[in-house]
Chimera marker file (.cmm) of the C-alpha trace (Angstrom):
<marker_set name="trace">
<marker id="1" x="169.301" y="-19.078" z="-18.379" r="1" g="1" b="0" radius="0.5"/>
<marker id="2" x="168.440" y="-16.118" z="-21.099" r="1" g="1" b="0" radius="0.5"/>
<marker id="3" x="171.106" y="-14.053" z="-19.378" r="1" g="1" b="0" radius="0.5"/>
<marker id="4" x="173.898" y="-16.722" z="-20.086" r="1" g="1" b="0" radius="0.5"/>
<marker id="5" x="174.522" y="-16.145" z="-23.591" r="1" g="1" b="0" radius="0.5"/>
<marker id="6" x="174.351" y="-12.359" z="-22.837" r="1" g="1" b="0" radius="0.5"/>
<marker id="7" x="177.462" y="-13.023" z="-19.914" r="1" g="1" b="0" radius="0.5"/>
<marker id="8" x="180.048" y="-15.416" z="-22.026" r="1" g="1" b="0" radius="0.5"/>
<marker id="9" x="179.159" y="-12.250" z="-24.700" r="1" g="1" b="0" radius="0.5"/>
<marker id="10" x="180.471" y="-9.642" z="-21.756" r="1" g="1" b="0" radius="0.5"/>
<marker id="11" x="183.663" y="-12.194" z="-20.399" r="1" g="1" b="0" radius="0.5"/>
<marker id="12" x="184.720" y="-12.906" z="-24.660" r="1" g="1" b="0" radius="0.5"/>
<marker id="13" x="185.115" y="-8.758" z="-24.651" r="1" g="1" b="0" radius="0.5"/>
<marker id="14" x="188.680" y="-8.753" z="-23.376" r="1" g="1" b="0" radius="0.5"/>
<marker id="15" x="189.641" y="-11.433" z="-25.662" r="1" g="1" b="0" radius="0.5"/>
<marker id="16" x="188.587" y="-9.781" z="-28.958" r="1" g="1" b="0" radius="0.5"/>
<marker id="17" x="192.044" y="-9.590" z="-30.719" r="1" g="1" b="0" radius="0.5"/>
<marker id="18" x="192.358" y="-6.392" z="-32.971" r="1" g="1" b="0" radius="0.5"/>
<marker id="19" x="195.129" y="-6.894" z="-35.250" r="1" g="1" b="0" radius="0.5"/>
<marker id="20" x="195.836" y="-3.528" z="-37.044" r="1" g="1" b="0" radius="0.5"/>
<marker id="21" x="198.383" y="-5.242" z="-39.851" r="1" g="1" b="0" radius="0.5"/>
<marker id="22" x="195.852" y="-7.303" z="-40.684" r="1" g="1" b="0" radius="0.5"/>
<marker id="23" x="192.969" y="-3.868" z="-40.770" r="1" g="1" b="0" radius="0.5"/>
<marker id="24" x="195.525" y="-2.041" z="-42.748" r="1" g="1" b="0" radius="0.5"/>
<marker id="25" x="195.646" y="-4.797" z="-45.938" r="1" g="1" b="0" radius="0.5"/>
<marker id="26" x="192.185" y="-5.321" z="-45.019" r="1" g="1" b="0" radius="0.5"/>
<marker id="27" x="191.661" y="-1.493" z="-45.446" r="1" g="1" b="0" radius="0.5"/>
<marker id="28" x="194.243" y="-1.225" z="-48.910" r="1" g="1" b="0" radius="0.5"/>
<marker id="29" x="192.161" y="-3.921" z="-49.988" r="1" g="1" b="0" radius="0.5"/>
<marker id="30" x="188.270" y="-3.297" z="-50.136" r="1" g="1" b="0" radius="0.5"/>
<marker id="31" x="188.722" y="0.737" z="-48.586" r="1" g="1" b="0" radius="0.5"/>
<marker id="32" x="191.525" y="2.807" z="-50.419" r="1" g="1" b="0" radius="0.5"/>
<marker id="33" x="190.406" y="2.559" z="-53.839" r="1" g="1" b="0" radius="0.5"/>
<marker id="34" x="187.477" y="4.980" z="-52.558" r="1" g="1" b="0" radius="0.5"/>
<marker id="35" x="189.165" y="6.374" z="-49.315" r="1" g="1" b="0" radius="0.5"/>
<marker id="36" x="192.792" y="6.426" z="-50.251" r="1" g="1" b="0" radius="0.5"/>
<marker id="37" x="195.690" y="4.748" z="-49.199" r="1" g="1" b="0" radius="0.5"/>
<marker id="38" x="196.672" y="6.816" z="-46.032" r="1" g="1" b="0" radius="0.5"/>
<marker id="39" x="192.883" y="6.789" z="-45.053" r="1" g="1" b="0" radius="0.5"/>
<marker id="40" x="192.474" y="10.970" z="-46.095" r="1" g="1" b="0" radius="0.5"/>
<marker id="41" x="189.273" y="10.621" z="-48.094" r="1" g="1" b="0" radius="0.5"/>
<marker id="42" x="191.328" y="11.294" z="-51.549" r="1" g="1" b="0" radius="0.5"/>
<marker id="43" x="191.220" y="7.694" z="-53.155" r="1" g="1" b="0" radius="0.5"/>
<marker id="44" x="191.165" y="7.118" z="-57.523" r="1" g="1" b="0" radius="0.5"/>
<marker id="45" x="187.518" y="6.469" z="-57.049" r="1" g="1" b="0" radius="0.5"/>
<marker id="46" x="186.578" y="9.076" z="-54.489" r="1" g="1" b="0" radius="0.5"/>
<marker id="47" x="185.053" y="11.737" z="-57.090" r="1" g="1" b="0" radius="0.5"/>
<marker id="48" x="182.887" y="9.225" z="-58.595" r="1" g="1" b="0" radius="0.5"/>
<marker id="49" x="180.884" y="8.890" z="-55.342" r="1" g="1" b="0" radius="0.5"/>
<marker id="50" x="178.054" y="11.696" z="-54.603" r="1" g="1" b="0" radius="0.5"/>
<marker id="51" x="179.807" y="12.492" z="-51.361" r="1" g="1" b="0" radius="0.5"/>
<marker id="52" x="183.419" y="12.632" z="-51.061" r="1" g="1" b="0" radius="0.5"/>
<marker id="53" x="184.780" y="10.162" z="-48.625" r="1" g="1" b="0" radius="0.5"/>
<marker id="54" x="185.879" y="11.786" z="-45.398" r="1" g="1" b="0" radius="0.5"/>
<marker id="55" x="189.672" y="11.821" z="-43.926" r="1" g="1" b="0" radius="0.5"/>
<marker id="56" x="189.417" y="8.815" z="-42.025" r="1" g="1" b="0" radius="0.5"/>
<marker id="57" x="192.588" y="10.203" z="-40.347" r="1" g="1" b="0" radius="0.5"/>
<marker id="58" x="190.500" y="12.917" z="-38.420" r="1" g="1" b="0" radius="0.5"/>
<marker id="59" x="187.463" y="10.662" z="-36.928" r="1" g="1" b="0" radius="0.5"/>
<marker id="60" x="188.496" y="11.331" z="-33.127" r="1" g="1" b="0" radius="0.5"/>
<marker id="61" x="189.114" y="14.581" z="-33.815" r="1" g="1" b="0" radius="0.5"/>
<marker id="62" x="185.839" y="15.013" z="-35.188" r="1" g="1" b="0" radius="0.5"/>
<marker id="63" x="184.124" y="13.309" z="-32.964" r="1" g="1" b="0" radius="0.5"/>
<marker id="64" x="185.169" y="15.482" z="-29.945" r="1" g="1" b="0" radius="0.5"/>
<marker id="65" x="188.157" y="13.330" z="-28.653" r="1" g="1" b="0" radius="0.5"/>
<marker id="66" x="186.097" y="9.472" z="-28.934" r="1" g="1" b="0" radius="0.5"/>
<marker id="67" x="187.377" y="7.425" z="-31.621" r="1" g="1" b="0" radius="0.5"/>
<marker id="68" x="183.814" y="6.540" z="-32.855" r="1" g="1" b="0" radius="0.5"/>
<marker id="69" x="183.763" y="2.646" z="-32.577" r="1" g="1" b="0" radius="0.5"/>
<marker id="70" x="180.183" y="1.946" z="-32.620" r="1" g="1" b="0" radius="0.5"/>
<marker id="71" x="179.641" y="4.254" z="-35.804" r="1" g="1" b="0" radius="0.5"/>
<marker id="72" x="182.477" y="2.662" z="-37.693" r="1" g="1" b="0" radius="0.5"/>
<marker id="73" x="181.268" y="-0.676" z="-37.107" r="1" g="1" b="0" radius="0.5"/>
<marker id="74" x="177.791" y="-0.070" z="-38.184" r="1" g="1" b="0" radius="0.5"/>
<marker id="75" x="178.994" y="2.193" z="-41.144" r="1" g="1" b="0" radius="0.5"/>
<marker id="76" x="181.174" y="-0.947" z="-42.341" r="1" g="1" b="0" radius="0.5"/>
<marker id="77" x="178.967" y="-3.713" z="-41.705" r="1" g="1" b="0" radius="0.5"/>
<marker id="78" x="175.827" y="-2.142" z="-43.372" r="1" g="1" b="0" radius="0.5"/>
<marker id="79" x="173.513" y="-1.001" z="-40.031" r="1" g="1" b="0" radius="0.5"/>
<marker id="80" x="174.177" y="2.463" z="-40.847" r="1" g="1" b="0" radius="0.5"/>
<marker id="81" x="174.021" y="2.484" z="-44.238" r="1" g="1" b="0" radius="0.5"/>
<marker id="82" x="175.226" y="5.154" z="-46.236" r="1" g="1" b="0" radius="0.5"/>
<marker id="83" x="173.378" y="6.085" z="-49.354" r="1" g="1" b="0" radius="0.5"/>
<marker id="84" x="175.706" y="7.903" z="-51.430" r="1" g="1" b="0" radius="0.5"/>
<marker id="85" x="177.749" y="5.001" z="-52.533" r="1" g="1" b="0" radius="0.5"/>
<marker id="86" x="174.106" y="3.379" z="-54.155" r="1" g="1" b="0" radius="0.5"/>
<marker id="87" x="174.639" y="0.650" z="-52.261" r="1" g="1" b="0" radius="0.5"/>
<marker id="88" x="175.018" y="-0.640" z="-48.394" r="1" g="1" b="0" radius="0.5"/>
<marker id="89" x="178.847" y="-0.103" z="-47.383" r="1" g="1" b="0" radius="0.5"/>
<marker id="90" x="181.388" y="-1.282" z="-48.378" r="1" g="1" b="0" radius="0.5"/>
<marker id="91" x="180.339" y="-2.674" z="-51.507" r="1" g="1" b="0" radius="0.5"/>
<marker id="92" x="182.449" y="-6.014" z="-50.299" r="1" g="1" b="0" radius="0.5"/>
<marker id="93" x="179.408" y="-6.350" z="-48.010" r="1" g="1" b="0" radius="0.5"/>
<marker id="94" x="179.558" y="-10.188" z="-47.612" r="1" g="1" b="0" radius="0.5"/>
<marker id="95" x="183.201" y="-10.377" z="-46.756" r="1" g="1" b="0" radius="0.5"/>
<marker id="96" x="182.599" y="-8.093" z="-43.606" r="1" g="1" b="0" radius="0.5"/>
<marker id="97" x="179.257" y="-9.476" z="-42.708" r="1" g="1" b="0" radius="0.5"/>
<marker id="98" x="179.056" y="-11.393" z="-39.696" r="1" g="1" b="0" radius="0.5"/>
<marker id="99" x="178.564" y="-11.372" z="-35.471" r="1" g="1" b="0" radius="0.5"/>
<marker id="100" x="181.872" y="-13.378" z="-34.534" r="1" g="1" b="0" radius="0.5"/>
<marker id="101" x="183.361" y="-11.060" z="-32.033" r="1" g="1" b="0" radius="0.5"/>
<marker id="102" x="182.712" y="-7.919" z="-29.337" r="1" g="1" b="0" radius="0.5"/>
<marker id="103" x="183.807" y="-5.150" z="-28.631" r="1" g="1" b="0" radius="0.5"/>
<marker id="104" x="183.584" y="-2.473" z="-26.415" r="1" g="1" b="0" radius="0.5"/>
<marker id="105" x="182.369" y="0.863" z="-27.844" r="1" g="1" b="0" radius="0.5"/>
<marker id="106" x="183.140" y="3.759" z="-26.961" r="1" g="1" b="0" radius="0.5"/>
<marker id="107" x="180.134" y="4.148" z="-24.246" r="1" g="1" b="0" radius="0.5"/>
<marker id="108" x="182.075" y="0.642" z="-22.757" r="1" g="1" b="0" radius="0.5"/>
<marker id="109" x="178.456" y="-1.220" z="-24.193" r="1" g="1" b="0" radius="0.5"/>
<marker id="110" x="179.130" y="-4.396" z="-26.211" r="1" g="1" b="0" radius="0.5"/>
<marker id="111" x="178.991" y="-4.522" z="-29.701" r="1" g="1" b="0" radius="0.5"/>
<marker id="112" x="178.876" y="-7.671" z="-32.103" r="1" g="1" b="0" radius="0.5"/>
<marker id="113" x="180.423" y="-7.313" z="-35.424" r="1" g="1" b="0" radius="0.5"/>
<marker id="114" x="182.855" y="-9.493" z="-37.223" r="1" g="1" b="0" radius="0.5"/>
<marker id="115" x="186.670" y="-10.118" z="-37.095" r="1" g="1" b="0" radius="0.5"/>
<marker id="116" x="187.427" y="-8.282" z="-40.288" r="1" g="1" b="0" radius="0.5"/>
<marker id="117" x="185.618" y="-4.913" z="-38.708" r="1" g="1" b="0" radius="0.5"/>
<marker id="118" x="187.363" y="-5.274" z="-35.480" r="1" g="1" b="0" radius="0.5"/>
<marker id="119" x="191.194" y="-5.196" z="-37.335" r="1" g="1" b="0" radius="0.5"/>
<marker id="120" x="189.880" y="-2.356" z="-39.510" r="1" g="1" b="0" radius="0.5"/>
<marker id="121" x="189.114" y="-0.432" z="-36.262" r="1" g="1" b="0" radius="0.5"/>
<marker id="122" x="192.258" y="-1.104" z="-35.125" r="1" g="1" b="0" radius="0.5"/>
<marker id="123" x="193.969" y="0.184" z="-38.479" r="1" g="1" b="0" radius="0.5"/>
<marker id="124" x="191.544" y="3.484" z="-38.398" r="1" g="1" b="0" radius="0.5"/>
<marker id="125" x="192.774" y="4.151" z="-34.264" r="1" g="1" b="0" radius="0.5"/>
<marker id="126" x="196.236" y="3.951" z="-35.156" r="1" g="1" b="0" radius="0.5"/>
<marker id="127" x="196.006" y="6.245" z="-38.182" r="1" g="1" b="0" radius="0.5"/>
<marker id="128" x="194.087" y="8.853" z="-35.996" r="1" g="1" b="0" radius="0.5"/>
<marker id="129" x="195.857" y="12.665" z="-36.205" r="1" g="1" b="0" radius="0.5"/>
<marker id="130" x="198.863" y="11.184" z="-38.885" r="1" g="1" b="0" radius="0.5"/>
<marker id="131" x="196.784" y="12.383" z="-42.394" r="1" g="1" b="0" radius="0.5"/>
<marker id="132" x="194.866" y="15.692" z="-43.290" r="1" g="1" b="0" radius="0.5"/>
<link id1="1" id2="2" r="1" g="1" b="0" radius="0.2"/>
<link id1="2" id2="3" r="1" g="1" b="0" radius="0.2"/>
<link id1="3" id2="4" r="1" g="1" b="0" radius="0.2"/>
<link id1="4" id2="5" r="1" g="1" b="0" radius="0.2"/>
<link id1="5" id2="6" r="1" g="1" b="0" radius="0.2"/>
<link id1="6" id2="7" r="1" g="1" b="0" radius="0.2"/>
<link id1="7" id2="8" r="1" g="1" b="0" radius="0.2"/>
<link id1="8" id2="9" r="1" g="1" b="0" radius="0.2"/>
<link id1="9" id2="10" r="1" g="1" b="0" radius="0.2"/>
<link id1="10" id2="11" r="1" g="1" b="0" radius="0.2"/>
<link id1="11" id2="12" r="1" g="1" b="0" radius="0.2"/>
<link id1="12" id2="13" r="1" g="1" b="0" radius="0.2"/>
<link id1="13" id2="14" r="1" g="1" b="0" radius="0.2"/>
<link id1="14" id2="15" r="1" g="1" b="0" radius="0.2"/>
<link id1="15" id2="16" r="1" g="1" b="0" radius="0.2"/>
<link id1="16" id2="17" r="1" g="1" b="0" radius="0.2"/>
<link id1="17" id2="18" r="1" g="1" b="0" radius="0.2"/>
<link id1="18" id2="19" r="1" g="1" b="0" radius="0.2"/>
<link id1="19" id2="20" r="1" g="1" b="0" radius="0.2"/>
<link id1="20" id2="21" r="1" g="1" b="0" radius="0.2"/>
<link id1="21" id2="22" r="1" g="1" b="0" radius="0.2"/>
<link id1="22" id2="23" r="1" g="1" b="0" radius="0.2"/>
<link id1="23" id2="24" r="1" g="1" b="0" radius="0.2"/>
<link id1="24" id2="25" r="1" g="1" b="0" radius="0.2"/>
<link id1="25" id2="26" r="1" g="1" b="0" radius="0.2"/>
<link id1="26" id2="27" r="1" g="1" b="0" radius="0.2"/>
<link id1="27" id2="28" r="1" g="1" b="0" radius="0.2"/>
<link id1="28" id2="29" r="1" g="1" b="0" radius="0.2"/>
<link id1="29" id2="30" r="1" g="1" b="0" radius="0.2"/>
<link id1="30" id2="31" r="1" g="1" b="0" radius="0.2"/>
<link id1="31" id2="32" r="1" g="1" b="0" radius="0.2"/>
<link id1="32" id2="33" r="1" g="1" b="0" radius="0.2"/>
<link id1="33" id2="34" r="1" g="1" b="0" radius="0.2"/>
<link id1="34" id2="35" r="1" g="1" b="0" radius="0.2"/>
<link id1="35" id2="36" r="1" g="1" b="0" radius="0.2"/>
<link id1="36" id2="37" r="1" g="1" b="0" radius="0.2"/>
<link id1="37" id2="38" r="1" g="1" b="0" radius="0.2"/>
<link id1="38" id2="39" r="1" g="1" b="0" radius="0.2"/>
<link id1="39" id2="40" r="1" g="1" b="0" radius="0.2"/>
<link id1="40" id2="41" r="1" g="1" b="0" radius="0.2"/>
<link id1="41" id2="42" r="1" g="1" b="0" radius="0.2"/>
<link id1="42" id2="43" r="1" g="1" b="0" radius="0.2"/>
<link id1="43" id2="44" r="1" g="1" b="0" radius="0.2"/>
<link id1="44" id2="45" r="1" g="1" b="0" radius="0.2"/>
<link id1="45" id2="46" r="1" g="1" b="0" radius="0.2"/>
<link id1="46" id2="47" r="1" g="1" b="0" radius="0.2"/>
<link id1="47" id2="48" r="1" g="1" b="0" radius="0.2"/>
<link id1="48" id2="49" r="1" g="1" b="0" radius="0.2"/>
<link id1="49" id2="50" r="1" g="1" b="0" radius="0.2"/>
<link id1="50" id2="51" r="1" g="1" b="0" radius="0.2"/>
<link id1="51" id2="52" r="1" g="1" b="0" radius="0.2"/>
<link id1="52" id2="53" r="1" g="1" b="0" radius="0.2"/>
<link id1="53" id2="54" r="1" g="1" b="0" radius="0.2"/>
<link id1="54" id2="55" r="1" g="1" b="0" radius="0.2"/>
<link id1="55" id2="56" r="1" g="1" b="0" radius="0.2"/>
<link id1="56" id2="57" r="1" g="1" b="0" radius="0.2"/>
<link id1="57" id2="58" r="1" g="1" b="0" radius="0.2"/>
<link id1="58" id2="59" r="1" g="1" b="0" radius="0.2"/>
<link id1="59" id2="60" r="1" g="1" b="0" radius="0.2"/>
<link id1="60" id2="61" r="1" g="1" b="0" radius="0.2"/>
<link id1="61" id2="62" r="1" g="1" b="0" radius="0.2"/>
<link id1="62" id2="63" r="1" g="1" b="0" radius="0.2"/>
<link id1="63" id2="64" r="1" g="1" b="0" radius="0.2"/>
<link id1="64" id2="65" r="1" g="1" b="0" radius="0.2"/>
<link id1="65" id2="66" r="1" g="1" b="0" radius="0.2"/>
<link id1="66" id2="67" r="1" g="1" b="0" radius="0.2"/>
<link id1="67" id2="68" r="1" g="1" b="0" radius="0.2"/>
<link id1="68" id2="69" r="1" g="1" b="0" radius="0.2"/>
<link id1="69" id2="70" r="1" g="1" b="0" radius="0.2"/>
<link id1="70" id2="71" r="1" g="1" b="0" radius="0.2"/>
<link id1="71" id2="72" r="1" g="1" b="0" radius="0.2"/>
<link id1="72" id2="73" r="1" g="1" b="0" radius="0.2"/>
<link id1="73" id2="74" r="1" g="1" b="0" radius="0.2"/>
<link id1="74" id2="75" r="1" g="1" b="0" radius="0.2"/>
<link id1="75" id2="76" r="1" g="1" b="0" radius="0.2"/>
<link id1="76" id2="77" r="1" g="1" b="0" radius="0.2"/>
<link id1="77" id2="78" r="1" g="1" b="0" radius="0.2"/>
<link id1="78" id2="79" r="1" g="1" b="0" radius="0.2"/>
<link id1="79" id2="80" r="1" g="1" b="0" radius="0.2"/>
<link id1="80" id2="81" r="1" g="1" b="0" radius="0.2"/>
<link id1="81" id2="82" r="1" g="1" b="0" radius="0.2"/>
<link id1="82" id2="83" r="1" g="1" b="0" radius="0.2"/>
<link id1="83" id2="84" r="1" g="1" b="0" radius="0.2"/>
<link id1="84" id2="85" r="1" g="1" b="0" radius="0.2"/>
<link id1="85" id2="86" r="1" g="1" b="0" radius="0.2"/>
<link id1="86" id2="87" r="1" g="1" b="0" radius="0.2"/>
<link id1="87" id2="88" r="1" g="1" b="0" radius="0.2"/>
<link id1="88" id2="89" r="1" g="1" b="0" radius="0.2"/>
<link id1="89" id2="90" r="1" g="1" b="0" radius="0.2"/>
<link id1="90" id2="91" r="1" g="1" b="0" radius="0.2"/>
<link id1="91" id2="92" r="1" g="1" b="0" radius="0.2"/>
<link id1="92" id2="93" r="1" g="1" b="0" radius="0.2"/>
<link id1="93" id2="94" r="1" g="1" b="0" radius="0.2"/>
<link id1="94" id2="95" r="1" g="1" b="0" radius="0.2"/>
<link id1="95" id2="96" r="1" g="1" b="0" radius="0.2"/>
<link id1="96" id2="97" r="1" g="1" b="0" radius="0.2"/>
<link id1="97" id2="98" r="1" g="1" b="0" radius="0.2"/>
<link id1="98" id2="99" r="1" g="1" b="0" radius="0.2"/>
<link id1="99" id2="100" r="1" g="1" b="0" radius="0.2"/>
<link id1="100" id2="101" r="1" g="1" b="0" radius="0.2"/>
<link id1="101" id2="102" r="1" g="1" b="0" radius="0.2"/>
<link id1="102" id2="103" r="1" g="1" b="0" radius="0.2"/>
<link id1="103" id2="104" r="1" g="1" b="0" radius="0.2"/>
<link id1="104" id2="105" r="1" g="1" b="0" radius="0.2"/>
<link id1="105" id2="106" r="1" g="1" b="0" radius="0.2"/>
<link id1="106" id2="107" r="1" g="1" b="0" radius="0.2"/>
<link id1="107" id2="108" r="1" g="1" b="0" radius="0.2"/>
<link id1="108" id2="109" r="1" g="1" b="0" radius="0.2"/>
<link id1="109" id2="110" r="1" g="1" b="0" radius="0.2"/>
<link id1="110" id2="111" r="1" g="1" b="0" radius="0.2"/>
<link id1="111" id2="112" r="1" g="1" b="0" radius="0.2"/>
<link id1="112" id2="113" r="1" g="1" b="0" radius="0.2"/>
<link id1="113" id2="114" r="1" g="1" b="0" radius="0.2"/>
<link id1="114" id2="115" r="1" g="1" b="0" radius="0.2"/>
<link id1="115" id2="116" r="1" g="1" b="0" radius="0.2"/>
<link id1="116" id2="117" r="1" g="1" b="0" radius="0.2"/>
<link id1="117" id2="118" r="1" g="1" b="0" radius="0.2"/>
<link id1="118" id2="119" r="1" g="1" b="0" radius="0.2"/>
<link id1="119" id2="120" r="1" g="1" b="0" radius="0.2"/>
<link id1="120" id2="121" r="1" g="1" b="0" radius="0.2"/>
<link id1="121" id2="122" r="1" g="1" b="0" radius="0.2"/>
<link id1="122" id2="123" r="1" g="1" b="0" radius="0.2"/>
<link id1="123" id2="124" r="1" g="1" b="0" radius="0.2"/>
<link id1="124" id2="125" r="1" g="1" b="0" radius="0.2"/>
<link id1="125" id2="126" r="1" g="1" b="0" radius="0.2"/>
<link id1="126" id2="127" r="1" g="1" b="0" radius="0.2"/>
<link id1="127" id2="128" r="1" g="1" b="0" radius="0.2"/>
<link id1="128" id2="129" r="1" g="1" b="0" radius="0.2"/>
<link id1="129" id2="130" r="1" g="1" b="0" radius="0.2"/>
<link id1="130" id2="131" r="1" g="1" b="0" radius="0.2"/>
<link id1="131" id2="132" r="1" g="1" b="0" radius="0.2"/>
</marker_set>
């Protein structure tokens, strides 16, 4: 019966909506004041941080072709947290906290993370190669 849970978490994968209008004024809301508004890393508060934001534009490129979904996730809901903003990241920590959803990362593995993270991934993939 332990696997159960598990199984409905594998058959709700498909189902995970990603709505990329609602990631982009999720993303002009709690991400551009640091990142910019067309995702390039050049946002009003972006010198202010000890390490410049990076073009957000340019993730599958950098990563060798994979759009990095597992690292995005766990940047923006705090397991990978990045020290140079002083704080976990984003700084709006609460609002993306949460395990409603899955979704398949890039190694096809499940990960949990919450509604709010899984429109801003969809933003982020459909901004990929349109800034520098």
């Amino acid at each position: 019966m332990r696997l159960l849970p598990a199984f409905l978490i594998c058959l709700a994968l498909p189902v995970a909506a990603q709505d990329a209008d609602a990631g982009k004024a999720l993303f002009q809301t709690h991400c551009a004041t640091c990142h910019g508004v067309a995702a390039s890393g050049d946002g009003p508060m972006a010198n202010m941080l000890l390490v410049r934001p990076p073009d957000l534009t340019t993730l599958t490129q950098r990563y060798g072709g994979t759009f990095p979904i597992a690292r995005i996730v766990m940047r923006i809901d705090g397991r990978d947290p990045l020290t140079s903003h002083g704080s976990p990241m984003p700084v709006y920590g609460d609002f993306f906290e949460g395990w409603d959803v899955a979704v398949k990362a890039e190694t096809g593995q499940p990960i949990m993370t919450s509604v709010p993270v899984v429109d801003l991934l969809a933003y982020l993939a459909g901004v990929q190669g349109s800034g520098g």
